[in-house]
C-alpha positions as CSV (number, residue, x, y, z in Angstrom):
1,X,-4.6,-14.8,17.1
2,X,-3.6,-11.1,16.7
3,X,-2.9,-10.5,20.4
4,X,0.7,-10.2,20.0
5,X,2.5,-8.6,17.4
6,X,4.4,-10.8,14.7
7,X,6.4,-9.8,11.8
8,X,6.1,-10.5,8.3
9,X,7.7,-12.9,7.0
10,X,6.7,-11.9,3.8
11,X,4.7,-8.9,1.6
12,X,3.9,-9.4,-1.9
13,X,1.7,-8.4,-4.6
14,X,-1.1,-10.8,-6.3
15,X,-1.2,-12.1,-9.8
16,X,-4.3,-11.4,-11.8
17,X,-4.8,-15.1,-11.8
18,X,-4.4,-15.4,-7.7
19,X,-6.7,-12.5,-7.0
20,X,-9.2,-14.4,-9.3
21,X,-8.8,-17.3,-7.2
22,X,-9.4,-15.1,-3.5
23,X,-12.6,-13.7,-5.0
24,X,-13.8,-17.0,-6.4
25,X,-12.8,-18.3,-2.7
26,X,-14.7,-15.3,-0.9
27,X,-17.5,-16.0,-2.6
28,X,-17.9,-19.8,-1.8
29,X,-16.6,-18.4,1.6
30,X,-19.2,-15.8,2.4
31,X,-22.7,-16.7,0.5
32,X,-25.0,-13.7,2.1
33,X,-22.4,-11.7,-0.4
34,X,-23.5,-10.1,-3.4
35,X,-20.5,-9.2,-6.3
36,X,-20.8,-5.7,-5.2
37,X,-19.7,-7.0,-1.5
38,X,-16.9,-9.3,-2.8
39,X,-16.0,-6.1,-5.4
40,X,-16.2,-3.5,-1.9
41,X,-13.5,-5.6,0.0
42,X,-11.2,-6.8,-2.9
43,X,-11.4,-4.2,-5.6
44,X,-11.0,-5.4,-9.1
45,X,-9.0,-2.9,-10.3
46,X,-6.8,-2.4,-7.6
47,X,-3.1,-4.0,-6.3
48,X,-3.8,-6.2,-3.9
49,X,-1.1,-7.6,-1.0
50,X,-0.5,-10.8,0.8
51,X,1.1,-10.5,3.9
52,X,2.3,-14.0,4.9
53,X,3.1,-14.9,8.7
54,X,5.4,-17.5,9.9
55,X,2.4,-19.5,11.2
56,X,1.2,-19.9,7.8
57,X,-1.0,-17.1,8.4
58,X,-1.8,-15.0,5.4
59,X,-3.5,-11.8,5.8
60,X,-4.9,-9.9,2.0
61,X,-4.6,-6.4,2.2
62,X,-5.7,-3.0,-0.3
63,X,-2.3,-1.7,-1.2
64,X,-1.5,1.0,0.7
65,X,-4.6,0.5,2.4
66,X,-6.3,-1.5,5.0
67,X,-6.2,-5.6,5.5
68,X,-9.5,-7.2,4.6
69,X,-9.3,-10.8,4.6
70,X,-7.3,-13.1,6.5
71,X,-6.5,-17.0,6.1
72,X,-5.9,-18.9,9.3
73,X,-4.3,-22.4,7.3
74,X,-2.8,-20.9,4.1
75,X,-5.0,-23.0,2.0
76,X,-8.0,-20.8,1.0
77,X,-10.5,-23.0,3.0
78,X,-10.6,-20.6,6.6
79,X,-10.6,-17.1,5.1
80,X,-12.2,-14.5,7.6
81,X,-12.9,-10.7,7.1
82,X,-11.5,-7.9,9.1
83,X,-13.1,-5.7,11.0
84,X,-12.0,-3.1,8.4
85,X,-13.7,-5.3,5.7
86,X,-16.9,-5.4,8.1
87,X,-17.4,-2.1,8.3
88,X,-17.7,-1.6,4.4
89,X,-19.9,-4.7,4.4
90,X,-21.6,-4.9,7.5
91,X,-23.8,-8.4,6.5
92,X,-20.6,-9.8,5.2
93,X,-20.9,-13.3,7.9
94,X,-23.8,-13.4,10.4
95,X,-23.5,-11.8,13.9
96,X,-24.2,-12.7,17.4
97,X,-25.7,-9.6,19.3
98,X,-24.2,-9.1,23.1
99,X,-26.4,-8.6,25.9
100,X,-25.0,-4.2,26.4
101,X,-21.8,-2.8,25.2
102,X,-20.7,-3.8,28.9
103,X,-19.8,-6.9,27.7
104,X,-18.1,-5.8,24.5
105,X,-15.1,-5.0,27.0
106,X,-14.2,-8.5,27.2
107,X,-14.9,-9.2,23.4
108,X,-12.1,-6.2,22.6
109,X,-9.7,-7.6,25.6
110,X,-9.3,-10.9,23.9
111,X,-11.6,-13.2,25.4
112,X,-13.8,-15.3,23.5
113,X,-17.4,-15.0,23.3
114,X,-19.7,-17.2,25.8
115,X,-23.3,-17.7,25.3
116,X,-24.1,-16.1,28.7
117,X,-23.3,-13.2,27.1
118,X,-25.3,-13.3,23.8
119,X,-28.8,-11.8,23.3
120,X,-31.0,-14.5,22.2
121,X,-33.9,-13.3,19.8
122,X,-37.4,-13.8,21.3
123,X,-38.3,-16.4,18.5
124,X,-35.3,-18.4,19.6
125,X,-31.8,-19.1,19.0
126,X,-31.4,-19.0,14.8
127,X,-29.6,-21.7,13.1
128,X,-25.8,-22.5,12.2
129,X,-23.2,-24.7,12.3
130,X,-20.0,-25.9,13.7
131,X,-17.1,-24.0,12.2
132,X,-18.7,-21.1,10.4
133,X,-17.9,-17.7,10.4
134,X,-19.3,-14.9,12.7
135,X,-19.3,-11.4,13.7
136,X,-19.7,-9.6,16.5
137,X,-22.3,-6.6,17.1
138,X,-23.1,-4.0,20.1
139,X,-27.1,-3.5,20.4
140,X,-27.7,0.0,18.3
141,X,-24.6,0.1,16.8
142,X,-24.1,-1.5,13.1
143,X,-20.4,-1.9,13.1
144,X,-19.3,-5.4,14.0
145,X,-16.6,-5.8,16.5
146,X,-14.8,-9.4,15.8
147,X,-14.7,-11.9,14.2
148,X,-14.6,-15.8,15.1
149,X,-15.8,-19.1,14.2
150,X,-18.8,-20.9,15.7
151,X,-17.3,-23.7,18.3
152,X,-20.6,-25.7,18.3
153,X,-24.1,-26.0,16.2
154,X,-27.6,-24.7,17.6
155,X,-28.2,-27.6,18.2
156,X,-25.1,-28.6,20.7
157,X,-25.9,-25.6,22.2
158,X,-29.3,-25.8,22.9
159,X,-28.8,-29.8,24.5
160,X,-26.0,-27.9,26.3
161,X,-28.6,-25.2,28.2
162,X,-26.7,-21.9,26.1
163,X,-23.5,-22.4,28.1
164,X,-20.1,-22.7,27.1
165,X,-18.1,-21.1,24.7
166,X,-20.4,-20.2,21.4
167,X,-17.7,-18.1,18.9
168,X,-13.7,-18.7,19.2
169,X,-12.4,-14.7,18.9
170,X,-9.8,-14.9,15.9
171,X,-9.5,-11.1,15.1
172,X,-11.4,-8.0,16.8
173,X,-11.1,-4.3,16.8
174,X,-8.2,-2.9,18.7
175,X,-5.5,-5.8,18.6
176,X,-2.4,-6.1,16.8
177,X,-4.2,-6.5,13.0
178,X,-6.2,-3.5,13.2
179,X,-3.6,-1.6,14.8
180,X,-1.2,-2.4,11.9
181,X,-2.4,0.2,9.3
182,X,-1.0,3.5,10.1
183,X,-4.4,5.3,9.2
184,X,-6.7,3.2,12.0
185,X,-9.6,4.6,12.5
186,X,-13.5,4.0,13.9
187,X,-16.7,3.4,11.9
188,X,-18.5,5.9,14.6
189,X,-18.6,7.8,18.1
190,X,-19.9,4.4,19.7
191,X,-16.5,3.0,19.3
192,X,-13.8,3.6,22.5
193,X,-11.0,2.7,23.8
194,X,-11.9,-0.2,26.3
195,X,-15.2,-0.7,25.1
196,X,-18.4,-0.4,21.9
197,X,-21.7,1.3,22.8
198,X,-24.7,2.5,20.2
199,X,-24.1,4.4,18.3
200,X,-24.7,8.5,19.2
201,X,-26.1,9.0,15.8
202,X,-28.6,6.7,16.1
203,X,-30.0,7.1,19.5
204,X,-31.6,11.0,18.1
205,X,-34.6,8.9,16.3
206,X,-37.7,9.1,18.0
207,X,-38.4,6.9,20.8
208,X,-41.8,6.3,19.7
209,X,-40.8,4.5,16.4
210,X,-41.3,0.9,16.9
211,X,-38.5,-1.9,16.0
212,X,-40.2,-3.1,12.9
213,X,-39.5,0.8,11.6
214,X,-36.1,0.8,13.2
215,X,-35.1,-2.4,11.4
216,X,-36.1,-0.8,8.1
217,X,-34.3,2.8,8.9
218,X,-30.9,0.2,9.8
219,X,-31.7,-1.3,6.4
220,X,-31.4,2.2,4.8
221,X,-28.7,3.0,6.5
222,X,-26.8,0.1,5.0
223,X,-28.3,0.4,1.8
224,X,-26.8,4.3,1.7
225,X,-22.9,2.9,3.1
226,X,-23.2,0.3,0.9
227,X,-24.1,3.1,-1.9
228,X,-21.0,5.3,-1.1
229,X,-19.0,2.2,-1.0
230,X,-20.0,1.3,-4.1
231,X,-19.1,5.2,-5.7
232,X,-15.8,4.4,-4.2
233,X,-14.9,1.2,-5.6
234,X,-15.9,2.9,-9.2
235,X,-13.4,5.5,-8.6
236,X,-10.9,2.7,-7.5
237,X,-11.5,0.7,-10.6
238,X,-11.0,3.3,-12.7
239,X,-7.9,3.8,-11.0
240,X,-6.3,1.3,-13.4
241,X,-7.0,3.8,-16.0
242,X,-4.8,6.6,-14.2
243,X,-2.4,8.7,-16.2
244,X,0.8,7.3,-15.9
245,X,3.1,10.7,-16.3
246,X,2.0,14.1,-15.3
247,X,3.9,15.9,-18.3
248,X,1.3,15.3,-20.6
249,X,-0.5,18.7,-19.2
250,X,-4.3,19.5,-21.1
251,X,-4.3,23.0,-23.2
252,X,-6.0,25.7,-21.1
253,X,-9.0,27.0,-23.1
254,X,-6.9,30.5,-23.6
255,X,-4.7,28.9,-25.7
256,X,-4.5,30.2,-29.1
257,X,-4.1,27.8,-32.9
258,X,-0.4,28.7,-32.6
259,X,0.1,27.4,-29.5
260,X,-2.0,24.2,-30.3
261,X,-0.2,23.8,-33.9
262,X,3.4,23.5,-31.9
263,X,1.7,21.3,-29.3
264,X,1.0,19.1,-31.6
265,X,4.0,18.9,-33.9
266,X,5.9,18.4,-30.3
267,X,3.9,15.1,-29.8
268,X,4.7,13.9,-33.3
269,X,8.3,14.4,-32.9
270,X,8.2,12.5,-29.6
271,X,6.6,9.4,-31.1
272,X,9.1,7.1,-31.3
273,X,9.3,3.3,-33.2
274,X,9.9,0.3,-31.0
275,X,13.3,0.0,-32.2
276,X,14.0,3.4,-31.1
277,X,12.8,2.7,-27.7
278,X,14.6,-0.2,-27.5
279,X,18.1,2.0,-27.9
280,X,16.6,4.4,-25.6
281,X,16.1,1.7,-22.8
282,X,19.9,0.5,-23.6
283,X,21.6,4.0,-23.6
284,X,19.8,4.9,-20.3
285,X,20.6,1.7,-18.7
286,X,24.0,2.2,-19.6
287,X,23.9,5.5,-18.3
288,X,22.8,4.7,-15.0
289,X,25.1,1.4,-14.5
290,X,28.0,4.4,-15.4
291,X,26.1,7.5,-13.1
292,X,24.3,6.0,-10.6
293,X,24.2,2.2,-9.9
294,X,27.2,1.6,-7.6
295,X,28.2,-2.0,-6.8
296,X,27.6,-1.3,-2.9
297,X,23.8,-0.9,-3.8
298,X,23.5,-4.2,-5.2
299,X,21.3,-6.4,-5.0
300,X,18.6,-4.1,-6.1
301,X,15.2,-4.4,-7.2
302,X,14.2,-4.0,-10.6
303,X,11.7,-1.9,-10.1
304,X,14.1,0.8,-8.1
305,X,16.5,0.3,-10.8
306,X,13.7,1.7,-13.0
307,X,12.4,4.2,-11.2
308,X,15.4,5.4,-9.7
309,X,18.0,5.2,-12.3
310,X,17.0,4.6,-15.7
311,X,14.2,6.8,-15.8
312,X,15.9,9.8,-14.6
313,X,18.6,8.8,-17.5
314,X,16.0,9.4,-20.3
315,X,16.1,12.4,-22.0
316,X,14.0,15.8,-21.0
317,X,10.7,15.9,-22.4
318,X,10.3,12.0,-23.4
319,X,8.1,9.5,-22.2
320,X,9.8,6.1,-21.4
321,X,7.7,3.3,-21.5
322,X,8.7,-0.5,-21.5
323,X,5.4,-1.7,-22.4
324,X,6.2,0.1,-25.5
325,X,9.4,-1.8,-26.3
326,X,9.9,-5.0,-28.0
327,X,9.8,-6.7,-24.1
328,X,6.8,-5.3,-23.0
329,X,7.7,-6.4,-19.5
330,X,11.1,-4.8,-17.5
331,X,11.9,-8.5,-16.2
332,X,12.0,-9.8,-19.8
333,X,14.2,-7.1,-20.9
334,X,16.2,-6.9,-17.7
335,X,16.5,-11.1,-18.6
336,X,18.1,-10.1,-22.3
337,X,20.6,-7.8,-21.0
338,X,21.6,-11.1,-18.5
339,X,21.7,-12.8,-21.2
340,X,24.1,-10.7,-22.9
341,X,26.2,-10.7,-20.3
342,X,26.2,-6.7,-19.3
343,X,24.6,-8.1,-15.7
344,X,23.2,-10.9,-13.8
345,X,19.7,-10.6,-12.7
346,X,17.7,-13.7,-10.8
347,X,14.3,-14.2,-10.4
348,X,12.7,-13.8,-6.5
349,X,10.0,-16.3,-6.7
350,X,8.5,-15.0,-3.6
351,X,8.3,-11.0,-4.1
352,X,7.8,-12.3,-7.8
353,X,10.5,-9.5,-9.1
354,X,13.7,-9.5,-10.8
355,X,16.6,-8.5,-8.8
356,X,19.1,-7.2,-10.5
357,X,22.6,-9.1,-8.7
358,X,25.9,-7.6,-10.4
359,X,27.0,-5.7,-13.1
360,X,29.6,-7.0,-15.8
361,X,32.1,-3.8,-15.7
362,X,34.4,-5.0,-18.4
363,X,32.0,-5.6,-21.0
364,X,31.8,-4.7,-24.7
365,X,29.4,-2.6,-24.8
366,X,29.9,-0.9,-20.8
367,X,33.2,-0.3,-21.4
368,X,32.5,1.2,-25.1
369,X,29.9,3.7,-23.5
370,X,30.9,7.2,-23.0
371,X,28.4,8.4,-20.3
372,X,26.7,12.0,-20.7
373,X,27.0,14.7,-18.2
374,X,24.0,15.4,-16.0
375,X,21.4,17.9,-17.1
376,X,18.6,19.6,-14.8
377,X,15.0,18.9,-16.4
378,X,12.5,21.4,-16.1
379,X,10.9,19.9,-13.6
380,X,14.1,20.2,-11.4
381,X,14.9,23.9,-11.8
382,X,16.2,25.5,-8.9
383,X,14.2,26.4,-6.1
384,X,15.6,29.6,-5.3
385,X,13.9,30.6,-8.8
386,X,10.4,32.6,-8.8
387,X,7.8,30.6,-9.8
388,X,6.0,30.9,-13.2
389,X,2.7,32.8,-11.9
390,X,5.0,35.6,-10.6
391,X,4.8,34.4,-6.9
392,X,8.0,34.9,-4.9
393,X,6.4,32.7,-2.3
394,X,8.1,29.7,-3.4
395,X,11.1,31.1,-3.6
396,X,14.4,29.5,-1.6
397,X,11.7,26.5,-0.9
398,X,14.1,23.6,0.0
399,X,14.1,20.3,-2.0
400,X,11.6,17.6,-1.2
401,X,13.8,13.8,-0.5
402,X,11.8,10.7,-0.6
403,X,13.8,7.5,0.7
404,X,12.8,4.3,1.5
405,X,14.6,3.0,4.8
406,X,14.9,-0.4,7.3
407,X,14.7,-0.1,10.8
408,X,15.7,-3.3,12.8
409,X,13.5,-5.9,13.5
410,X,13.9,-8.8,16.6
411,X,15.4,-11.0,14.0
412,X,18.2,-8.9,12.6
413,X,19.1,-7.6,16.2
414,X,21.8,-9.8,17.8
415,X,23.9,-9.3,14.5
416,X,23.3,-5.3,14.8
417,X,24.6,-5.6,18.4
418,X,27.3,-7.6,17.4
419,X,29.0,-5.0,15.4
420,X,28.1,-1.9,17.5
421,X,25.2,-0.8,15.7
422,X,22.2,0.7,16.9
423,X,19.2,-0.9,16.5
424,X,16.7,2.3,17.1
425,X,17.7,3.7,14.0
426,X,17.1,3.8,10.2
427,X,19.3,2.5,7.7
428,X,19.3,2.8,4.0
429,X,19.4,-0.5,1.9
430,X,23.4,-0.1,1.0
431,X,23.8,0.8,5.0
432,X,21.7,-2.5,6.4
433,X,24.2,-4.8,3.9
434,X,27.3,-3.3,5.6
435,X,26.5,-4.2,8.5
436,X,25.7,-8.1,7.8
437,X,29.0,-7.9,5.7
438,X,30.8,-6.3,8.8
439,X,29.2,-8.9,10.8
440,X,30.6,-11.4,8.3
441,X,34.4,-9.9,8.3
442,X,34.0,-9.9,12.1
443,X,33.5,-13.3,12.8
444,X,35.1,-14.9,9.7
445,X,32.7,-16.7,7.9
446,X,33.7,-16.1,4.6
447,X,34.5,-19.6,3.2
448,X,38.3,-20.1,2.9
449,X,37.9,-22.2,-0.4
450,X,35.1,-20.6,-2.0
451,X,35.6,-16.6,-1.6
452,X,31.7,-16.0,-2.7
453,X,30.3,-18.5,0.1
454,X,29.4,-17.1,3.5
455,X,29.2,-19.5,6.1
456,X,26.5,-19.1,8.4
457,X,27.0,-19.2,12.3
458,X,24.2,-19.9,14.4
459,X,23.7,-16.3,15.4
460,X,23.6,-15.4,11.1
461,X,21.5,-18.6,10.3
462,X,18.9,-17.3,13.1
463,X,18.9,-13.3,11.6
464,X,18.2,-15.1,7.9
465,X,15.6,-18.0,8.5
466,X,14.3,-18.4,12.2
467,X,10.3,-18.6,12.0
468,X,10.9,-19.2,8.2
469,X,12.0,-22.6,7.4
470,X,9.0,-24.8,7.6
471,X,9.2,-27.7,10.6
472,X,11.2,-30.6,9.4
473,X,13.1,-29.0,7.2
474,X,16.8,-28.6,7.7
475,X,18.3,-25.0,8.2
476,X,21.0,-23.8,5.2
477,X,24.8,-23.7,6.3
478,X,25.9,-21.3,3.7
479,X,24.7,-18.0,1.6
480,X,26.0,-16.8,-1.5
481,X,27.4,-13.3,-1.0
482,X,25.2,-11.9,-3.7
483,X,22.1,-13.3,-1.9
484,X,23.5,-12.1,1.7
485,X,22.3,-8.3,1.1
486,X,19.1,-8.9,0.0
487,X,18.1,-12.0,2.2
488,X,19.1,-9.6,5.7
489,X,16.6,-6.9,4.3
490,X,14.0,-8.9,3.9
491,X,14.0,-9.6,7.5
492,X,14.1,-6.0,8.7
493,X,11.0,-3.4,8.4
494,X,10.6,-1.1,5.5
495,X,9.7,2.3,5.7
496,X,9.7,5.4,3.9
497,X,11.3,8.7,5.1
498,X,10.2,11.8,3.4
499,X,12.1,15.3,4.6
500,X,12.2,19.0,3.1
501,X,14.8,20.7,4.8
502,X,14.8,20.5,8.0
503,X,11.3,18.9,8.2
504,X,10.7,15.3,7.7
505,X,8.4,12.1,8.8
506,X,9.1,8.8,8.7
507,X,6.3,6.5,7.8
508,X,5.8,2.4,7.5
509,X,5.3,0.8,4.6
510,X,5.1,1.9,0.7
511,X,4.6,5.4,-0.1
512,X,1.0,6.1,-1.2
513,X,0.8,9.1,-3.9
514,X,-1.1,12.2,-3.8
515,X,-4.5,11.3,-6.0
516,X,-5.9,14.2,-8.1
517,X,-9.3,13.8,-9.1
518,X,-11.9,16.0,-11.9
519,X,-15.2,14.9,-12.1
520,X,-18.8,16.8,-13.2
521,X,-21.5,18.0,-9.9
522,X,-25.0,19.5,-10.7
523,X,-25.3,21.9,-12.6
524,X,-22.2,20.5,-15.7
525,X,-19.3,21.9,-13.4
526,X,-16.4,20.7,-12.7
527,X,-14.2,20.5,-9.2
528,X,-11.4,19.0,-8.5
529,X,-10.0,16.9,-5.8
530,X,-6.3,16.6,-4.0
531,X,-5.9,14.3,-1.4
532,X,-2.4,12.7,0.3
533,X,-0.9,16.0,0.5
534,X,0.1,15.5,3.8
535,X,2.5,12.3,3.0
536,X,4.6,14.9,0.9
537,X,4.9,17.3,3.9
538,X,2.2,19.8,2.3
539,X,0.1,21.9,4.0
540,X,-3.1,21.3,2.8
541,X,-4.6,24.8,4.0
542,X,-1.4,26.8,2.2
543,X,-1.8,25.1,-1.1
544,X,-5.1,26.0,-0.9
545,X,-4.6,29.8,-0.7
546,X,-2.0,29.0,-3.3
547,X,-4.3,27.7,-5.8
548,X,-6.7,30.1,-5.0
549,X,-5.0,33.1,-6.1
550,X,-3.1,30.8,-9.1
551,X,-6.7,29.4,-10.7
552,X,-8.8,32.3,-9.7
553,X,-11.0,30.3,-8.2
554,X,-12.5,29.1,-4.7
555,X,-11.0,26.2,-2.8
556,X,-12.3,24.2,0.6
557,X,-10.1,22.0,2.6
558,X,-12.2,18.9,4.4
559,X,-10.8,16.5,6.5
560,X,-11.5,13.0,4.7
561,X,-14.1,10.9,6.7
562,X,-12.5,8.1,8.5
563,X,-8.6,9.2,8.4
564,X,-8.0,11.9,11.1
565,X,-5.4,14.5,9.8
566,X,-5.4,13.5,6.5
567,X,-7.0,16.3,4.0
568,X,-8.6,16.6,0.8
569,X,-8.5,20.3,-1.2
570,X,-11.3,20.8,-3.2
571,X,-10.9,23.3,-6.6
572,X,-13.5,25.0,-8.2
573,X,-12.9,24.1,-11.9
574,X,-11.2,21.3,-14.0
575,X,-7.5,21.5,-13.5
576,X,-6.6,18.2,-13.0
577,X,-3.2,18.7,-15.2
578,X,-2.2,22.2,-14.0
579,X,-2.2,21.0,-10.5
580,X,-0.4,18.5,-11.0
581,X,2.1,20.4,-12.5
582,X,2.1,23.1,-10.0
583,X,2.8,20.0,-7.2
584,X,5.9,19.1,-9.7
585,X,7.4,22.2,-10.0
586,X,6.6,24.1,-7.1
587,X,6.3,21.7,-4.3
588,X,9.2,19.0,-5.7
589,X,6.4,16.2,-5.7
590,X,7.8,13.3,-8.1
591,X,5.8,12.2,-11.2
592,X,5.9,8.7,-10.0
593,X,3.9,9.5,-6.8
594,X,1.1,11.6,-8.0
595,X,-2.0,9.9,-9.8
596,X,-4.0,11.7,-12.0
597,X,-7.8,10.5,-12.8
598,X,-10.5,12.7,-15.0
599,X,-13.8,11.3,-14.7
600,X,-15.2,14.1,-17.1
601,X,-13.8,11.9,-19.9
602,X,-16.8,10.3,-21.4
C-alpha cells in the first residue's frame, strides 16, 4: 500500500469533536488497548493531522511528529497502526512470530507474509479471525515490523495444512509511510537496512535463564517503555498549558521591591478592556492591509495574516490576544470585517480556515487610516549591538529568516514547464501564483465575457484536480481568479526554509518550535531543558558554553534517544524565561516558535 510514493491530496488539523471520534474508534478498533495505549498514540492534548490520499486513504499523524494510525476506506471501520505507533505500544494488535530474521527480508521488501514462514507455538496455532489486524515480530526482538490483516481464520488455515498466504502486508518498516517523517528512526540495533534481527541488547542475559524468566524480563521491559511513554505523554498534555508569549519573563530572585513594584504597575497598565482590544485588532489590521499585505500575496491564510502581519503591527510591549476580544475566534472576527466590507474572506471547508481573498482599497475606514511609521521592538535591536551580559560574541551575528516555501510537485509540473520555470526549485507563495497566472496569460484562458473567470485547459484542469475529483463526478471547466492562487498551492509541497546569513536548510513540512522545559530532580532542584535548537540553525554545543558562562551554571548537551542529530541542552537551574529570552534576543529565534513549559508550577 505504501510501496510507492503518493502525494497528499490533503493535510488538515482535527476538531476536538473528530479526534474524540478516532479514539472512540481505536478503541473498538484495538481491544488488548488500555486508555494509556490509545492516550500514547493519539495524545489528548496534542494537534493532531489527517493526511488524506487520493485513494481515500487517510493516514492520522502527531503534528509535527510521526503518523500513527492509518485508515484504508476512509470510513473509520479499517484503521491500522504504524510501525511508529507499534513501537510505543508494542501489544497494540497481536503478532505473528517469523521463523529467523532471514525471513524478515521479504516482510520489509514488500511481500506478504506466508505461513511457511511463521513460527507456530508448540501448543498450536492460537486463534483469530478473517480480517483482523496483525503485526509482525523478529524472534528476540520486541519491535514489530508490519502490519497487515489476517486473509483467513485458524481454522481455514489449519483445513488448508498452514499454507497459503496468512497476513496481507498493508504498511512495514522501511516503505514510503515510514520514510515520510523527516526524523525516521529505529526502535534498536536489531533493525537494518535489508533486514530485522534480535535485538543486541537482549542477547547479553544469561543463557541459562529459562523462557518462562525471559517472558517475564520482556514483560518488564514493556512495562518500563510503556512507563517512559507514559512520562512523555504527561509532558505532551501539559503542552496545552504552554505559555503562549515569551515576554512575560519570571523576576530573578536578585531582584529588589523597586524593581518588583514597577513590574507590577507595568502589568496593570497593559491590561486592557475588551473594547480596547477590539480597537487594537482594527488599528493593527489596518496597519498591516496599509504596510504589509500586498494584493499579489492574496489569497492568504488567516492564520499568516495573524502571525505575520497583524501581530508585528501591535504596539511594543503588548500582548495581543483574540481570544481576549469580543470574537474570541480570528475567523469570527476576520467574518465582521467581511461583513463590513473592508475585505472578503471565505471559508476553506477542507483546511477548516478562513482565507482571507481581497481587500476593499477604497473603503471608509482604509482610506481614512493614516498608517504609522515602522518601529524596531526590543526584541529586534540590531545585531551588530553587544549583548546585555557584556558578551561581544554575539556581536555582527546575522539575522535569522524563517520562510515557508513550495517546491513542485508531479501535478503542478507540465504548467511549470510550460512557462519556462524550473521545477527543482522553491517558490514562495506570491512566486507559485505567478506562475499559474503566467500560465493563464500564456495560453488565454481568461474568459472574454467574465474578466474574473479562468477557463481551464486540459493541461490546468489536470495541475488543479487530477487524483482529486471522486470517480463519476464531472471535472470543473472554470476557476474563479481569486480561487486560482490558492487552489495551485495546494497541489505543490510545502516546506519551510530557515537561513542566517549565508547558512540555511530547507526542511518539509510545518516548522516545529524549540521546546523549553523546567521541572524538579532529587534532591528539590531544578534543570532545564532546550530541545529543537537545531531547526533554528543553533549550535547546540555553543549555546551551551554560552549559557554556561551567562547563568553561572553547568550545562550537558545529549543527543535525544531515537532522533539522530537532534540535541537537547540541559541547565543547571530554573531559567525557563531567561532562556527563552536569550534565544529571542540573541539568536533572532521568534516568539511564535519557542514553547515554554514549567512543570515546577504546582
Amino acid at each position: 500500500m505504501f510501496k510507492k510514493p503518493v502525494d497528499v491530496k490533503a493535510l488538515q488539523r482535527l476538531s476536538g469533536a473528530d479526534k474524540k471520534k478516532l479514539r472512540r474508534a481505536a478503541k473498538e478498533r484495538f481491544p488488548r488497548a488500555s486508555d494509556s495505549d490509545i492516550d500514547a498514540i493519539i495524545p489528548p492534548k496534542t494537534e493532531i493531522t489527517v493526511a488524506k490520499y487520493p485513494n481515500r486513504l487517510l493516514v492520522y499523524g502527531i503534528e509535527g511528529g510521526f503518523p500513527m494510525l492509518f485508515d484504508i476506506d476512509g470510513r473509520g471501520s479499517e484503521i491500522y497502526p504504524t510501525v511508529y505507533a507499534l513501537w510505543l505500544v508494542p501489544e497494540l494488535v497481536p503478532h505473528f512470530m517469523l521463523k529467523g530474521g532471514e525471513v524478515s527480508q521479504y516482510i520489509i521488501g514488500g511481500a506478504d507474509l506466508m505461513f511457511p514462514g511463521i513460527s507456530i507455538p508448540q501448543e498450536g496455532l492460537f486463534s483469530f479471525t478473517a480480517g483482523e489486524p496483525f503485526c509482525v515480530k523478529v524472534p528476540g526482538n520486541p519491535a514489530p515490523i508490519a502490519v497487515g490483516v489476517t486473509t483467513m481464520s485458524n481454522a481455514e488455515a489449519l483445513r488448508a495444512g498452514l499454507r497459503g498466504k496468512a497476513l496481507r502486508i498493508l504498511h512495514y518498516y522501511h516503505d514510503c509511510l515510514w520514510g515520510s517523517v523527516e526524523e525516521r528512526y529505529v526502535p534498536n540495533a536489531g533493525f537494518f537496512e535489508d533486514a530485522v534481527f534480535a535485538d543486541p541488547s537482549l542477547l547479553n542475559k544469561d543463557i541459562g535463564e529459562n523462557s518462562e524468566e525471559q517472558n517475564e524480563s520482556n514483560d518488564n521491559i514493556s512495562e518500563t517503555q510503556k512507563g517512559e511513554i507514559n512520562e512523555e505523554n504527561q509532558n505532551v498534555e501539559a503542552s496545552d498549558e504552554l505559555t503562549a508569549s515569551t515576554s512575560r519573563l519570571k523576576l530573578s530572585e536578585g531582584q529588589n521591591e523597586d524593581e518588583i513594584n514597577n513590574k507590577e504597575e507595568e502589568k496593570e497598565k497593559n491590561i486592557m478592556s475588551v473594547e480596547e482590544i477590539d480597537k487594537l485588532l482594527d488599528k493593527c489590521l489596518l496597519q498591516a492591509l496599509h504596510t504589509s499585505v500586498k494584493d499579489k500575496d492574496l489569497p492568504m491564510p488567516g492564520s499568516t495574516l495573524w502571525s505575520n502581519h497583524v501581530l508585528p503591527c501591535r504596539p511594543s510591549g503588548i500582548t495581543l490576544d483574540i481570544k481576549k476580544s469580543s470574537h474570541k475566534k480570528l475567523s469570527k472576527w476576520l467574518q465582521s470585517k467581511a461583513s463590513s466590507g473592508l475585505i472578503s474572506a471565505k471559508e476553506d471547508k477542507h483546511k477548516k480556515e478562513t482565507i482571507l481573498q481581497s481587500i476593499n482599497r477604497r473603503h471608509a475606514d482604509y482610506m481614512a487610516f493614516k498608517p504609522e511609521k515602522k518601529t524596531k521592538e526590543p526584541d529586534q535591536k540590531d545585531d551588530s549591538a553587544p549583548d546585555s551580559s557584556g558578551s561581544s560574541s554575539n556581536a555582527g551575528r546575522a539575522k535569522l529568516e524563517v520562510v515557508e516555501i513550495y517546491k513542485p510537485s508531479t501535478h503542478v509540473n507540465p504548467i511549470f514547464a510550460s512557462v519556462g520555470a524550473d521545477i527543482s526549485t522553491y517558490y514562495t507563495a506570491s512566486e507559485a501564483s505567478d506562475v499559474v497566472f503566467s500560465y493563464v496569460e500564456k495560453e488565454n484562458l481568461v474568459n472574454p465575457t467574465n474578466k474574473s473567470i479562468v477557463i481551464l485547459d486540459p493541461y490546468l484542469c489536470d495541475a488543479l484536480y487530477k487524483g482529486a475529483i471522486k470517480k463519476g463526478s464531472s471535472y470543473p471547466s472554470t476557476i474563479h481568479k481569486k480561487d486560482l492562487g490558492s487552489a495551485f498551492l495546494t497541489r505543490m509541497q510545502t516546506h519551510y526554509a530557515v537561513s542566517r546569513g549565508s547558512e540555511s536548510v530547507i526542511k518539509k513540512g510545518a516548522v516545529r518550535p524549540v521546546q523549553i522545559l523546567t521541572e524538579r530532580r532529587q534532591g528539590n532542584k531544578k534543570v532545564t531543558r532546550v530541545s529543537g535548537l537545531e531547526g533554528f540553525l543553533v549550535d547546540a554545543e555553543v549555546i551551551a558554553g554560552e549559557l554556561q558562562k551567562k547563568f553561572a551554571c553547568s550545562t550537558t548537551v545529549n543527543e535525544l534517544p531515537g532522533k539522530k542529530g537532534q540535541h537537547e541542552v540541559l541547565v543547571q537551574g530554573g531559567v525557563i524565561d531567561d532562556l527563552a529570552k536569550y534565544l529571542v534576543e540573541h539568536y533572532g529565534v521568534p516568539k511564535r516558535y519557542i514553547e515554554v513549559y514549567d512543570k515546577t508550577k504546582r
